[in-house]
C-alpha positions as CSV (number, residue, x, y, z in Angstrom):
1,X,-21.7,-5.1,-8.5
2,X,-20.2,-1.5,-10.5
3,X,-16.4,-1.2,-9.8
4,X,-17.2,2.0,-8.5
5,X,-18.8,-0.4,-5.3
6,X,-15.5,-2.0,-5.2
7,X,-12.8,-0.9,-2.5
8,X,-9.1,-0.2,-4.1
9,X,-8.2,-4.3,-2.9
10,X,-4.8,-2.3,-2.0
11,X,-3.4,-5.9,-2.8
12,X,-1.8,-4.9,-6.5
13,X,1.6,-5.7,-4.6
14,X,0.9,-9.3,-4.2
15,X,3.1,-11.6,-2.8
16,X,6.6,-11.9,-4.2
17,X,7.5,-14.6,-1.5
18,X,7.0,-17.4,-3.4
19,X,7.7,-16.2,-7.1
20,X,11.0,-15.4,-5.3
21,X,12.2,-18.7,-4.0
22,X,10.9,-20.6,-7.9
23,X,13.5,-18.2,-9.2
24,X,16.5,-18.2,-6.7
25,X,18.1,-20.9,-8.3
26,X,18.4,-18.3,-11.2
27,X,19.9,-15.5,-8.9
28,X,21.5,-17.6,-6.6
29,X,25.3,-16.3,-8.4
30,X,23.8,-13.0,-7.4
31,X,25.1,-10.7,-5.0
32,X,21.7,-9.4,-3.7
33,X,21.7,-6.5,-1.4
34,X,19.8,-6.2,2.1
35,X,18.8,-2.8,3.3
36,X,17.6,-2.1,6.2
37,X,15.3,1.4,7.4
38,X,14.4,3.2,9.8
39,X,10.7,4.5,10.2
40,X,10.7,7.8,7.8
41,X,13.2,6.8,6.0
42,X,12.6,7.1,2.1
43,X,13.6,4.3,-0.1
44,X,13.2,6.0,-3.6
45,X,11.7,9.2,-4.4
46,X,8.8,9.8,-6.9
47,X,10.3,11.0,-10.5
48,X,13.9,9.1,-10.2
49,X,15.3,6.9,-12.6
50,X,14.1,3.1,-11.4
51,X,17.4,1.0,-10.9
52,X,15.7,-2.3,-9.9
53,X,12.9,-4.3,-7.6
54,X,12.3,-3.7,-4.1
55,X,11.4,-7.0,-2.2
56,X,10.0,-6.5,1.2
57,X,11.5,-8.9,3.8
58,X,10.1,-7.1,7.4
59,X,8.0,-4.2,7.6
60,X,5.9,-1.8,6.6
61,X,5.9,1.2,3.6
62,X,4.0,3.5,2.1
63,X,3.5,4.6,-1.3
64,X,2.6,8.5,-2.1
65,X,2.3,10.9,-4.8
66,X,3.0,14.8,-4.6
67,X,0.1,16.7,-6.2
68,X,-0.6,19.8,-7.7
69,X,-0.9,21.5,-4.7
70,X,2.6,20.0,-2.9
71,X,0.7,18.1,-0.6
72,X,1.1,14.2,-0.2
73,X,-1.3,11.7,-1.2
74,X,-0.9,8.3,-0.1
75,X,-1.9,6.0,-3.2
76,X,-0.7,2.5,-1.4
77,X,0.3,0.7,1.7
78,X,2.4,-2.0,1.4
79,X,3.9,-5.0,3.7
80,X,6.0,-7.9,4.2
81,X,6.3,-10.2,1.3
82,X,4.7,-7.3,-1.4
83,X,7.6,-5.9,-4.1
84,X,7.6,-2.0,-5.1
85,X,9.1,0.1,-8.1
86,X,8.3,-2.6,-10.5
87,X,6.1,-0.4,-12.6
88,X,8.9,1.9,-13.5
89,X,11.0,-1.3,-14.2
90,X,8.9,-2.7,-16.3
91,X,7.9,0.6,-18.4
92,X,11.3,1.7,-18.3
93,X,10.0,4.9,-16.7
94,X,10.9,7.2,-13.5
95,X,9.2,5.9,-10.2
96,X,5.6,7.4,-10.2
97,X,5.8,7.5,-6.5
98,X,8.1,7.7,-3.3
99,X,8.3,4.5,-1.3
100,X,9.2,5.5,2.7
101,X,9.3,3.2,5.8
102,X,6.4,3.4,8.4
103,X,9.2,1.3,10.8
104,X,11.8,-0.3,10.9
105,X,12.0,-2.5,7.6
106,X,14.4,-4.9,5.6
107,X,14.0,-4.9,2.2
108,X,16.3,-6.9,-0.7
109,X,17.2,-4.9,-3.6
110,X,17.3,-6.6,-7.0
111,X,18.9,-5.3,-10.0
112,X,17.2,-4.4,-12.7
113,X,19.2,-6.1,-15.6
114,X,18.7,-9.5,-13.3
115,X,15.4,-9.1,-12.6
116,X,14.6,-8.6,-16.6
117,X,17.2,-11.8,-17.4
118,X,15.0,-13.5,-14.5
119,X,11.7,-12.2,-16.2
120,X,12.3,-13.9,-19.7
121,X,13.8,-17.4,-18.3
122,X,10.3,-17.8,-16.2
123,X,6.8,-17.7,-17.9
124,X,5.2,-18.0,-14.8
125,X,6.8,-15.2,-13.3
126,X,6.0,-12.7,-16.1
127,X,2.7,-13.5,-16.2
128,X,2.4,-12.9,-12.6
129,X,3.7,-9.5,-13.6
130,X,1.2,-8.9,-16.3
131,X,-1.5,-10.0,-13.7
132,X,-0.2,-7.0,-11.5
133,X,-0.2,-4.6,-13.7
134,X,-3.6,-5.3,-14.4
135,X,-5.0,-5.1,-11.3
136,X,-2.7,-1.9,-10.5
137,X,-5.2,-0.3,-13.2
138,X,-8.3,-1.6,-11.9
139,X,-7.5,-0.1,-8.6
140,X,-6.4,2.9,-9.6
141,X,-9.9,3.5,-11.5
142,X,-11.6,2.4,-8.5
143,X,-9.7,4.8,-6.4
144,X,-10.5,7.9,-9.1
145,X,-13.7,6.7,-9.1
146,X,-14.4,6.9,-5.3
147,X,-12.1,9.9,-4.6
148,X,-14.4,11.8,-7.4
149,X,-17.6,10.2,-6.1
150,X,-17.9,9.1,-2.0
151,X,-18.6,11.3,0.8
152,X,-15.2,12.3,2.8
153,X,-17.2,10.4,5.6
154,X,-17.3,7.2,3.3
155,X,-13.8,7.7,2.1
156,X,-12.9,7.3,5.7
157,X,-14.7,4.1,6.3
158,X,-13.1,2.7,3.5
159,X,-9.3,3.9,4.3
160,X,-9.8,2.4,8.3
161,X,-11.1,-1.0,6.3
162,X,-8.0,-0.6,4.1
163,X,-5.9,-0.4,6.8
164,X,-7.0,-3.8,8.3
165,X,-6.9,-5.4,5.2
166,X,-3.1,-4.3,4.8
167,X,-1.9,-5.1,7.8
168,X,-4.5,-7.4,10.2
169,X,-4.9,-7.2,13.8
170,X,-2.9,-7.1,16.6
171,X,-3.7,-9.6,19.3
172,X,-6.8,-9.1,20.3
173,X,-8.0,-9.0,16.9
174,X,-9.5,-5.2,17.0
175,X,-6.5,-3.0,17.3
176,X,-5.2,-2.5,13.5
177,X,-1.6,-3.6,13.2
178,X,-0.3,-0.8,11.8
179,X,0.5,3.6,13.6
180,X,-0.2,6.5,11.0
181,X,-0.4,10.1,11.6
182,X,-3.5,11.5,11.8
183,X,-1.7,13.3,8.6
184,X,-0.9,10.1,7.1
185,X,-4.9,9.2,7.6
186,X,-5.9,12.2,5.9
187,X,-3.4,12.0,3.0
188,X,-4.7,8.3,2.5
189,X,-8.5,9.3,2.9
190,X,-7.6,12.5,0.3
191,X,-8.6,15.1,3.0
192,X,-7.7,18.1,5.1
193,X,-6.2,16.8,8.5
194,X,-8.4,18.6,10.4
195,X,-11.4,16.9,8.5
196,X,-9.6,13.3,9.4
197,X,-9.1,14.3,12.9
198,X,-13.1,15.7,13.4
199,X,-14.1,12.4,11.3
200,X,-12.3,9.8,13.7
201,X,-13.3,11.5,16.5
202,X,-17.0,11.0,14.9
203,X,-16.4,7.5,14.5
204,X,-15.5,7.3,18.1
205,X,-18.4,8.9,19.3
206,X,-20.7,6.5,17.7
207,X,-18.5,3.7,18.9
208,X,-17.3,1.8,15.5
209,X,-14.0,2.6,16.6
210,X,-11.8,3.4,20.0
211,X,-8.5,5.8,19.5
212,X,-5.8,4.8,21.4
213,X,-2.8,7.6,21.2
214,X,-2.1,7.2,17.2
215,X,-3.9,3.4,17.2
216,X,-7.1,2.6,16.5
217,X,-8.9,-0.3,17.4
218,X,-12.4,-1.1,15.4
219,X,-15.7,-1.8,17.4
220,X,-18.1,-2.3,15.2
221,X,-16.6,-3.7,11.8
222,X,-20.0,-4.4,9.9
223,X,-21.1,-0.5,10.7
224,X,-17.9,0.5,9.5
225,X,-18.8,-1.5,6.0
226,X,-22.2,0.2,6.0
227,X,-20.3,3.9,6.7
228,X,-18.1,2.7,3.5
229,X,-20.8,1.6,1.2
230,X,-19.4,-1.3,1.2
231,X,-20.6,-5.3,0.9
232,X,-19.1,-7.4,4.5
């Protein structure tokens, strides 16, 4: 299988949990901060200086770009136990994207000048962050790669599929665990609102998927892998 038949995994922010607790011993001294935001609240802001590593203890974020046109594109969703900004950390750069809350989240903040002393005492942990980076560039060719290539219609498949791979279920296993706009939809699909709005309601209609106020809860998950081009 062509990467271009991969989905974005949307998993480059892989779980910090437990590379954290192998190196608390080495920030233990360390006076790490807790935040704690509200849903719309930004964290950092796309083109500022990156002052450390975000480490997400409860919650959800997202992760979008400003383009050319002003408009927001949403390039990653992220979740408890995932870290964000350390691609600016590591390159020494400004944040490539803004980071804001989708609801009420904790987050612990981590320096950057302990992080990097923390990065060179563990071998395991930098490789880790090599492995990251790695697949942060895989994805991001897949996700050009699609974008320039699928069907809106497909694109839309793929984003409701992203979605559950983020963030599960609720309960009853069908309803996605997760409440975006039907403008955060259509900045994560890379479409006009309108066209996300006319394309759920499609989805609806041929019963892959129920709308429930701003929830959706998915029918027919192998037709939604066929509507996505995409293996089961």
């Amino acid at each position: 299988m062509t990467s271009s038949q991969q989905p974005p995994s949307n998993n480059t922010q892989k779980k910090f949990s437990s590379l954290f607790e192998q190196t608390k011993n080495l920030i233990k001294n360390a006076d790490l901060e807790h935040s704690f935001f509200k849903k719309g609240e930004t964290v950092f802001r796309e083109g500022t200086t990156a002052l450390g590593l975000y480490c997400i203890q409860s919650g959800k974020f997202k992760l979008s770009i400003t383009g050319d046109d002003g408009k927001e594109k949403i390039i990653h969703l992220v979740k408890e136990g995932d870290i964000m900004g350390y691609r600016a950390l590591l390159s020494d750069s400004l944040y490539n994207a803004s980071a804001v809350a989708l609801e009420s989240c904790e987050l612990i903040f981590i320096p950057k000048d302990i992080f990097i002393e923390v990065l060179k005492a563990n071998s395991q942990l930098s490789f880790e962050m090599m492995k990251l980076l790695a697949d942060d560039l895989k994805d991001a060719e897949v996700q050009m790669t699609h974008l320039a290539q699928k069907p809106v219609r497909e694109r839309m498949a793929e984003a409701i599929l992203i979605m559950k791979d983020t963030y599960d279920f609720e309960s009853d296993q069908q309803t996605l665990n997760v409440t975006l706009s039907r403008e955060e939809i259509a900045n994560l699909v890379g479409t006009a609102t309108e066209t996300a709005i006319r394309l759920l309601s499609e989805f609806r209609n041929d019963r892959m998927i129920e709308l429930v106020g701003k929830k959706i809860k998915i029918l027919d998950l192998p037709r939604l892998y066929k509507t996505a081009n995409l293996p089961d």
